[in-house]
Each structure stands twice: as C-alpha cells, then as structure tokens.
C-alpha positions in Angstrom: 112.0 115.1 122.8 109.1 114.6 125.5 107.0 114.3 122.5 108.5 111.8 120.4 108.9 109.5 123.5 105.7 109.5 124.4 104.3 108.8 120.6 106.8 105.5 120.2 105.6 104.8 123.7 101.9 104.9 122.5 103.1 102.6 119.5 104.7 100.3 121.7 101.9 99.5 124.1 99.9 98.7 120.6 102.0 96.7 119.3 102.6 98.8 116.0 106.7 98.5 116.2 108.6 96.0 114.2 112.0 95.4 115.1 114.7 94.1 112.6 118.1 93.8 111.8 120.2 96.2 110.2 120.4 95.6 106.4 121.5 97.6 102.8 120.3 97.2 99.7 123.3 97.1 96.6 121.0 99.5 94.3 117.7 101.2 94.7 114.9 98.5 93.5 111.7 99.4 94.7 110.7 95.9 94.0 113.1 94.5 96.4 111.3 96.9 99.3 108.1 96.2 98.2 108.9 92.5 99.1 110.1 93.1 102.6 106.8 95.7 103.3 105.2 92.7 102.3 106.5 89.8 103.6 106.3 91.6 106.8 102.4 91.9 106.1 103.2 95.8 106.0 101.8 96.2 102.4 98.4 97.9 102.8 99.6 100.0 105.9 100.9 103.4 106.0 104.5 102.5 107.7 107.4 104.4 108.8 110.9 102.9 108.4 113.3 104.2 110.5 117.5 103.5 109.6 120.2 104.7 111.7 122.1 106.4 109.1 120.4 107.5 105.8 120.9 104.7 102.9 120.7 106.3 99.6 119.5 103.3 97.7 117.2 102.1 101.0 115.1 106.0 100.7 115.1 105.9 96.8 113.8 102.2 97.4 110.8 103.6 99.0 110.0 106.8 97.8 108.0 105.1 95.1 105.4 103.6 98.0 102.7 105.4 98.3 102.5 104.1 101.9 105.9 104.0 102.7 108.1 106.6 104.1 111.9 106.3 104.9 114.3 108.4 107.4 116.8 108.6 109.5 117.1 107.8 113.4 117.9 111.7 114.0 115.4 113.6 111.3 112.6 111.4 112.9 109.9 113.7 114.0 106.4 113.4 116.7 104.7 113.9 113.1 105.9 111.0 111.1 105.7 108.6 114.1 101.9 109.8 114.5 101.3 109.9 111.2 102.2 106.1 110.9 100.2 102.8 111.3 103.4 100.7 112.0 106.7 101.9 112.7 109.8 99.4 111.5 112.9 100.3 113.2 116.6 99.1 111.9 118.4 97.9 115.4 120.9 100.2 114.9 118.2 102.9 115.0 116.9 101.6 118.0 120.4 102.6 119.7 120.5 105.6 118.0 117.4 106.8 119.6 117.5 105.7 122.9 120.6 107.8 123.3 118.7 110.5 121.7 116.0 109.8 124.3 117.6 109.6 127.2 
C-alpha cells in the first residue's frame, strides 16, 4: 500500500497523471480507444488506464495496443504504475483509490 502511494506520488509531482471523467464504450472497438490515447497525445507512450470497475468492452478496447494497458482501481499494482509513462485515471478510480489509500 506504502508502495503504490509513493509510485502515483512520484507520477504526480511529474506531471504523468491524466484525470478524466468516467465513460463506457457500447462495444469493444479498438479504434474508438485508439482515438482517445490519441487525442490525449497518449499515442506513442506506454500508458496505464486505470477504471473503477472493470469494463469488458473498455479492456478488450485496449488489449490490442501495444502501449496500452487497462485495469481496475483495485487489481492496480506498484508494477504497472512503474512500468507506465503516463497514468490516466477514470474519476471514479480516483475515489476508489484514495479510500484504498488511506
């Protein structure tokens, strides 16, 4: 727990953590989160999006990205926040793990 709060904290203070609101996608279209990766200039960066709950078509969405990676607010681990460049969190996540955190 110590761990994990002090990697988002290390992401924080560089500015690697994008914040946005909570969304679903109506059927899995990589495509569609392709778009967002790279409307958010995310595209050539090895990112980490973190949902509150898991979202079926949101993971099978991004599986196909070789850069991406998709989980949940609980299965998120010291690795995969490490791991990443940028970190976008779902604002329902960010709840999530701040009671997780605290």
């Amino acid at each position: 727990q110590l761990a994990r709060r002090s990697a988002l904290s290390y992401k924080a203070k560089a500015e690697a953590i994008v914040v946005l609101q909570d969304w679903n996608m109506e059927a899995p279209k990589t495509r569609e989160f392709a778009g967002m990766l790279s409307s958010l200039g995310l595209d050539n960066k090895k990112t980490l999006l973190v949902l509150s709950d898991a979202d079926r078509n949101i993971f099978l969405s991004g599986r196909n990205m070789p850069n991406a990676q998709v989980t949940a607010a609980n299965r998120l681990s010291t690795y995969d926040i490490v791991n990443a460049q940028t970190i976008v969190l779902a604002e329902g996540a960010v709840n999530k793990l701040s009671e997780q955190l605290a």
